[in-house]
N, C-alpha and C positions, 0 to 999 in steps of 0.2 A: 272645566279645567282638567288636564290630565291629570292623574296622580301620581304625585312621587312621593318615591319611598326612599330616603334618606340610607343608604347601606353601611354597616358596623364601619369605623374606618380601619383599615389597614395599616396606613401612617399615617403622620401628624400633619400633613402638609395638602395630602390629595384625599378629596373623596370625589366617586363614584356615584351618582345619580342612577338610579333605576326609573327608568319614566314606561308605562302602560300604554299600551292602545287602548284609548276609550273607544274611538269609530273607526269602523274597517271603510276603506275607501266604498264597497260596495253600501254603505249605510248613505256614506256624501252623496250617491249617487241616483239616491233616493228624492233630492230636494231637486226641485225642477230646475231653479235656479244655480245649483252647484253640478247639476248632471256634466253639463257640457264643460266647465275649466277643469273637470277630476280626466274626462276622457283624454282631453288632450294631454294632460299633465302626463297620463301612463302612455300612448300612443308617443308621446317627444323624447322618454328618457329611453326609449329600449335599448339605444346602444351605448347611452352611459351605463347605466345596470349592468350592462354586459362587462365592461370594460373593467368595472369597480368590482368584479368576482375577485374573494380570493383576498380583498383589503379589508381592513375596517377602518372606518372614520372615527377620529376622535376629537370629539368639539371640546373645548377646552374655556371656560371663563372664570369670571374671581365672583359669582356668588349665585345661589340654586332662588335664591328670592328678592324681589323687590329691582323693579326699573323693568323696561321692555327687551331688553337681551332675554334675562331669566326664563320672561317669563314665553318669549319664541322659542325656546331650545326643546321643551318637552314637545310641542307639535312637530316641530322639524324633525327632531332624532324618528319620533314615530311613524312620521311619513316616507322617512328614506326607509326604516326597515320594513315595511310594508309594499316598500317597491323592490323589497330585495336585498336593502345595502345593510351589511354591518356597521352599526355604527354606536359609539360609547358617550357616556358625558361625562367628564369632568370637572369637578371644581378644585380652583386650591383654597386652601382651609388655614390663610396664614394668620397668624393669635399676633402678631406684633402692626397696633395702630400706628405706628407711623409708618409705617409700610404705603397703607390707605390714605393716611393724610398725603401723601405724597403724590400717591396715583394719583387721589383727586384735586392736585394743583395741576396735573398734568392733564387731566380732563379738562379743566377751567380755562386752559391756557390753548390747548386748541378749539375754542370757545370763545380768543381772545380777551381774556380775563386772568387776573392773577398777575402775579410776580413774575417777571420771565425770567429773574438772576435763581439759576440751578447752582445749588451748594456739592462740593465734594461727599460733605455726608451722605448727602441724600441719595448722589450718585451708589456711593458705596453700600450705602442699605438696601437700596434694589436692586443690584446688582448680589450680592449676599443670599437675601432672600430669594431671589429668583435661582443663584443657583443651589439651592437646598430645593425648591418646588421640582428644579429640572431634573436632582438625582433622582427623584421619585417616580417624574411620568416617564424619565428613561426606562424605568427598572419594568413598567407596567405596556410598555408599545415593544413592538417588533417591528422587524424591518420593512416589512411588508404594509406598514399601514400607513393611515393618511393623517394628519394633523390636520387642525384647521381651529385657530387662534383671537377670540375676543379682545379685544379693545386693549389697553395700554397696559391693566395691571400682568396678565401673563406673556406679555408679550416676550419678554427677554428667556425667561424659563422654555418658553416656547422654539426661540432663538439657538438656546444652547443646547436642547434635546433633539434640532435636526442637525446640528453638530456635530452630535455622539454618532447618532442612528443614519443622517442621510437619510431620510428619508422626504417626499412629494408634502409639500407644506403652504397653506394660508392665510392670510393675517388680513381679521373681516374689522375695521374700524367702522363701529356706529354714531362717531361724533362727529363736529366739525364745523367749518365755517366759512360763510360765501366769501368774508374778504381775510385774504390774510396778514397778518401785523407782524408786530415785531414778539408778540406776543406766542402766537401759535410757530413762529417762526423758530423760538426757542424750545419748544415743545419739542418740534419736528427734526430737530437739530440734534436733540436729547437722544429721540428715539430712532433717527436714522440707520447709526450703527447695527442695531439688533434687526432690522429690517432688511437689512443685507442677503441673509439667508433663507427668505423665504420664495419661492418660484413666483407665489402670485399673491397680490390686495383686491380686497374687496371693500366698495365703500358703497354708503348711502345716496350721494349726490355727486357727478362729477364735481361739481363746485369746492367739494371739499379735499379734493385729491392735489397734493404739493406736488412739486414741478418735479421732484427727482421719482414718482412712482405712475407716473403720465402711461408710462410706457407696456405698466405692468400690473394692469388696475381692471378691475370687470364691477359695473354698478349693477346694484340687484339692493331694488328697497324693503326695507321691513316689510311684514304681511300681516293678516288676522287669520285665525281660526275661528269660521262661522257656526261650528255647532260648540265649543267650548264652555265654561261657564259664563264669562266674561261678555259672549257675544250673541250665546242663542236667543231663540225669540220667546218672550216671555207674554203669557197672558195677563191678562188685567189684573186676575185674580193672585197672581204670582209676585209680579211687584209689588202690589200691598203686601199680603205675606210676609214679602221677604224685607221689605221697610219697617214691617212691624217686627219682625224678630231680631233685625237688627237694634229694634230700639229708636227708632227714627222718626216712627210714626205711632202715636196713640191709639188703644180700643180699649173697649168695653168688653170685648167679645174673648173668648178664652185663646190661649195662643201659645207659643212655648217659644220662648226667644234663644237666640242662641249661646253657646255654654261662654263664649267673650262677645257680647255684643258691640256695634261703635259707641264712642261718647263724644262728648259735645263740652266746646269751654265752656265754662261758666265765668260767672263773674268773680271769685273769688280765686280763679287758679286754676282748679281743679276741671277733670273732666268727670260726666256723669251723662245719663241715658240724655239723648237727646231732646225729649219729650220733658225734661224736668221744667220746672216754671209753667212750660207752654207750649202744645206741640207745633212742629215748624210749619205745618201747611204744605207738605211737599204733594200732596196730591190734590189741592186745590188752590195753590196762589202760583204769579209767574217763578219759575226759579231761576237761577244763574247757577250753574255750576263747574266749579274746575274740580279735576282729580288728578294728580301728579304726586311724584315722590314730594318732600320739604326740602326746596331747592331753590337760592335764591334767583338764579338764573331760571327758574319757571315763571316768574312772575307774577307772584300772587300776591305782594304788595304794593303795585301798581292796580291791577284788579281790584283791591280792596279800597284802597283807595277813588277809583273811578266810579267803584260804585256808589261810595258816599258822596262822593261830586256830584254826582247824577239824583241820587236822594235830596240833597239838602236842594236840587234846583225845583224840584217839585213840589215842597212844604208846602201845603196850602195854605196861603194866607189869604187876606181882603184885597192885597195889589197884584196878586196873581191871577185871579179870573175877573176874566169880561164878560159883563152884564149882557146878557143878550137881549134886555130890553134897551139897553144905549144902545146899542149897533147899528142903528139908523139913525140918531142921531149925531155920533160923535164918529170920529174917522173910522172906519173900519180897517183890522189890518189881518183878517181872515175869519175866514167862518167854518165849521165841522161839517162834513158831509153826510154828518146825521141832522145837522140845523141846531144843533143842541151849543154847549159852551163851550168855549176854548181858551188854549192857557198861554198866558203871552210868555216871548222869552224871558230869561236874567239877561237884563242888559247888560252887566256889569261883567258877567263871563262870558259871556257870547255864546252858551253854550249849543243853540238850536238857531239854526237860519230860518225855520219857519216854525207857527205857531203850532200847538199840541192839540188836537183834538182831547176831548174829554174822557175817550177810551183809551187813549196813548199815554194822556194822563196817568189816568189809575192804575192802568199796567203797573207803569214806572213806581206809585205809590204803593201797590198793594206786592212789586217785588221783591222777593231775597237771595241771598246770595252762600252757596252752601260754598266752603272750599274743603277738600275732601283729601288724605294721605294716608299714607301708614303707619304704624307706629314707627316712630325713626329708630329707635333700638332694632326691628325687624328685617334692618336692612345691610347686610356687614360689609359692602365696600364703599358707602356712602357716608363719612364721619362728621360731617357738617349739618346732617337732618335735623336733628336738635337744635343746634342753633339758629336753622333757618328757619322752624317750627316758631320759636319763641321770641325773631324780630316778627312775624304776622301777627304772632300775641299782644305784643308790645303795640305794634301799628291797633290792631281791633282795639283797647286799650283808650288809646287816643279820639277813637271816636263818638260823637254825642250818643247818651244813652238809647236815645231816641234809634239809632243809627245801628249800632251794637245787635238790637234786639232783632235785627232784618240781617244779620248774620250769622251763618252757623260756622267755627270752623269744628272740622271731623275729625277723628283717627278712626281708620277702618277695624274691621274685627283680625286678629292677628293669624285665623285659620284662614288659609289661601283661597280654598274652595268659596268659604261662607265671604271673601272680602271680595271674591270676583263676582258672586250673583247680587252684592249689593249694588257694586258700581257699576253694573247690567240695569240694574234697577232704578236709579240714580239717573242714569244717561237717557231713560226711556221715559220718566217723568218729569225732569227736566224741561224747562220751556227754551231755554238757551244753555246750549252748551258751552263752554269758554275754552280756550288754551291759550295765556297769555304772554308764552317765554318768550322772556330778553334772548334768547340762543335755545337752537331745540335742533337736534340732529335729526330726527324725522316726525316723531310723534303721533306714537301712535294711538294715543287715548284722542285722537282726533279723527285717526280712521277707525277706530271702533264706533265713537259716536255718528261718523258718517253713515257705516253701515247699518244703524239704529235708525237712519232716518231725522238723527234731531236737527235743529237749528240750530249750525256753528255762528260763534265769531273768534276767529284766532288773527293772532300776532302773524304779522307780514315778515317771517324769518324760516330759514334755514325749511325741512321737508313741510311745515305747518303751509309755509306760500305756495308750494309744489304740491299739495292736494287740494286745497281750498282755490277757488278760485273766484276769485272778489268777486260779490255780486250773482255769483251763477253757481255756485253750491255751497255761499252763505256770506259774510262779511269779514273783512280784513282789517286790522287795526294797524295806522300807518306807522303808530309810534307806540309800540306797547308800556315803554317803560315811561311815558308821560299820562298821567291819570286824566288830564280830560281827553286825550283821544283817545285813550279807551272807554268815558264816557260819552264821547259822543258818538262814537262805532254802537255802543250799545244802547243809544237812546235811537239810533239810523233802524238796529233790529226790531225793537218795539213798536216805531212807529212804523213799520212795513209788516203787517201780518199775513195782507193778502200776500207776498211774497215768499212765505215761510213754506209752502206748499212744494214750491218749484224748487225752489234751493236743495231740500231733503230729498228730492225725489234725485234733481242731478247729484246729489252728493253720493247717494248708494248706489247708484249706476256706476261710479268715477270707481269705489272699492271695489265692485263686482267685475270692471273691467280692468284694475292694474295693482289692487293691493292685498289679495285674496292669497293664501297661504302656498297654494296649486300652481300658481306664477311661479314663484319665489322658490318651491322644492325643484321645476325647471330650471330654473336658470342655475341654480347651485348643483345639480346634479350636472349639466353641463360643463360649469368650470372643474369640478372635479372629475368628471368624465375627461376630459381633455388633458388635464392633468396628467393623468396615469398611463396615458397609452403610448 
């Protein structure tokens, strides 16, 4: 991960992000694999660099940590200046939570979700606070420079400081939703006005672009950064390491964990080292893993749910497997292609159209399920984390003990660095990766674990269907928010392993040719190339 350094703040309202080059394009250009999209990347923009002499860009969003904006903006700034562009980062820094409760109905709602009835208050407290955010980034731009605007909560701030200034402006929206209702209808209605002023949108999906910005919209999807923390290539020896010093995985052997390691619910409430009672087996049983902020629109009490569905089908009992010395006697209704035993369906759920081999079995039996976030305190435009931390508590809870013990949930380590080589770590031992959002604007903890190679299974929505492609770099779940198709999507991956090969392999091919960082600083150097001249 790149490093940022947090700078003294100046006012109450705006801070300043300093973010570092960790890699000089000459170092990307070293991996055989990244040689060729850096060349083109510098060979495309020469005449936007040219154009942008003499400007500075300034990215503008409501939080330096926690969610996938964040955590793009340090590669991005450092990529433009490295091709030459001036470019700053901003956050606003606003202390009053209803502010954020507010955004984040406005997020929900283009999401189709939420209340659509917009109150006068609410109108007036963002409106308020935004223009207090906009005296400030007036006072800090000149006329000469370029704006370029994050998602809903700066948007109006954003609004009124090309107002003052006149100046070349952006408004890059990362949410959104294939179908739209009456729900996002009121969102978009909300935020139209402020939208007025900007030259150009930038969205994730044309699908997600409303009928009145058709005309004035340029898509450019999220990307990764392949030597980062989050996404570089990790040896054998490294992953354990860093599982172990998270706390995640047990030794014997001497080790130095890190100075806030993850923890793990316990049964009493509390969280504590993962490894407490018993350690998880992440480098030697199947695992399931999601990692996403605590979001109930991520889906991870659906997942938790599927996966005790899928648990409780495989309990071995005496009416569960067939005797392979009956088999010739009594009707057969399949056989394992080892000759070995096989596990008839649950009739009662329908769960499997055909019988389990006895290694599809134990998969199933010997699987667990890590679910993985961050501390919701960690995260300042996000005010619902906590609460959607403690319905998956509440759900875990619910489940037979038996059940319980084949789940972990996590909170990651609260040091950005040490929480992105864990979930590097996480996604590479992993037997299956999961992202199971009800609503997901692109998602990228899906293209990271692409690039790793794992075996996805993700929810058939928003960017997660526009990478994945059912079947051919990994499996789709039709109904995420319904817990047996999400068990049976992942009972479909267990019992396919010969399949797992080809899937990872198209899937890191699909990032290397359309979601790779090197794209993405193109295309955006383009619309602001164009922009200014």
């Amino acid at each position: 991960m790149v490093p940022i350094n947090v700078m003294p703040r100046r006012s109450p309202m705006i801070r300043i992000i300093d973010v570092e080059m960790e890699h000089t394009l000459s170092e990307y250009t070293t991996d055989l694999v990244l040689r060729k999209p850096v060349q083109e990347m510098q060979n495309s923009v020469v005449d936007d660099v040219a154009a942008l002499n003499g400007h500075t860009v300034w990215m503008v969003n409501s939080t330096a940590s926690g969610g996938g904006v964040a955590e793009m903006m340090p590669k991005l700034i450092s990529l433009f200046r490295a091709l030459g562009v001036e470019t700053k980062w901003a956050v606003i820094d606003v202390d009053d939570s209803a502010f954020f409760e507010f955004t984040k109905d406005i997020h929900n709602l283009l999401h189709g979700v939420g209340d659509p009835v917009i109150v006068d208050q609410e109108r007036t407290l963002y409106e308020q606070v935004s223009r207090s955010v906009a005296n400030e980034l007036a006072g800090r731009l000149s006329t000469e420079d370029v704006l370029v605007v994050h998602d809903p909560q700066p948007l109006a701030a954003g609004a009124m400081t090309i107002e003052e200034l006149g100046i070349p402006a952006v408004w890059r929206c990362h949410i959104g939703s294939e179908q739209q209702s009456d729900k996002s209808q009121a969102a978009w209605e909300f935020l139209q006005p402020w939208l007025c002023n900007y030259d150009q949108t930038i969205f994730t999906l044309p699908a997600y672009v409303p009928e009145f910005l058709q005309d004035d919209t340029t898509i450019i999807p999220p990307a990764i950064d392949p030597f980062n923390a989050k996404n570089r290539r990790l040896r054998t020896q490294e992953v354990a390491s860093i599982l172990t010093r998270a706390e995640l995985v047990a030794t014997n052997h001497p080790t130095e964990s890190f100075d806030e390691p993850a923890r793990r619910l316990q049964a009493d409430g509390t969280f504590a080292p993962a490894t407490d009672l018993a350690d998880l087996g992440l480098l030697f049983r199947p695992i399931v893993c999601q990692i996403s902020r605590w979001d109930s629109l991520k889906g991870f009490i659906p997942l938790l749910r599927g996966f005790a569905h899928l648990k409780s089908d495989v309990q071995p009992s005496p009416d569960t497997i067939v005797d392979e010395s009956k088999m010739s006697s009594e009707k057969a209704v399949g056989e394992a292609p080892n000759g070995g035993e096989v596990a008839t369906p649950n009739e009662d759920d329908n769960m499997s159209e055909s019988i389990r081999t006895d290694a599809h079995q134990r998969r199933i039996e010997h699987a667990r399920l890590v679910l993985a976030g961050p501390n919701p305190s960690s995260v300042a435009d996000d005010p619902e984390g906590q609460a959607a931390l403690e319905k998956i508590e509440e759900t875990w809870r619910s489940l037979e003990s038996s059940i319980q013990e084949d789940v972990a949930i996590i909170v990651m380590p609260p040091d950005q660095h040490e929480s992105a080589l864990v979930i590097n770590a996480l996604q590479r031992c992993a037997t299956v990766v999961a992202q199971n959002s009800l609503r997901e604007g692109f998602g990228l903890t899906v293209t990271e674990a692409m690039w790793k190679r794992a075996v996805l299974m993700g929810s058939d929505t928003g960017g997660i269907g526009v990478q994945i492609r059912d079947d051919e770099d990994g499996l789709l779940v039709p109904d995420a928010a319904d817990p047996v198709s999400v068990a049976n999507t992942l009972d479909a991956v267990f019992e396919n392993p010969g399949q797992w090969n080809e899937w990872s392999h198209n899937a890191q091919r699909r990032v290397a040719d359309k979601y790779l960082v090197f794209e993405q600083v193109t295309r955006w150097l383009d619309t602001l190339g164009t922009l200014v001249r």
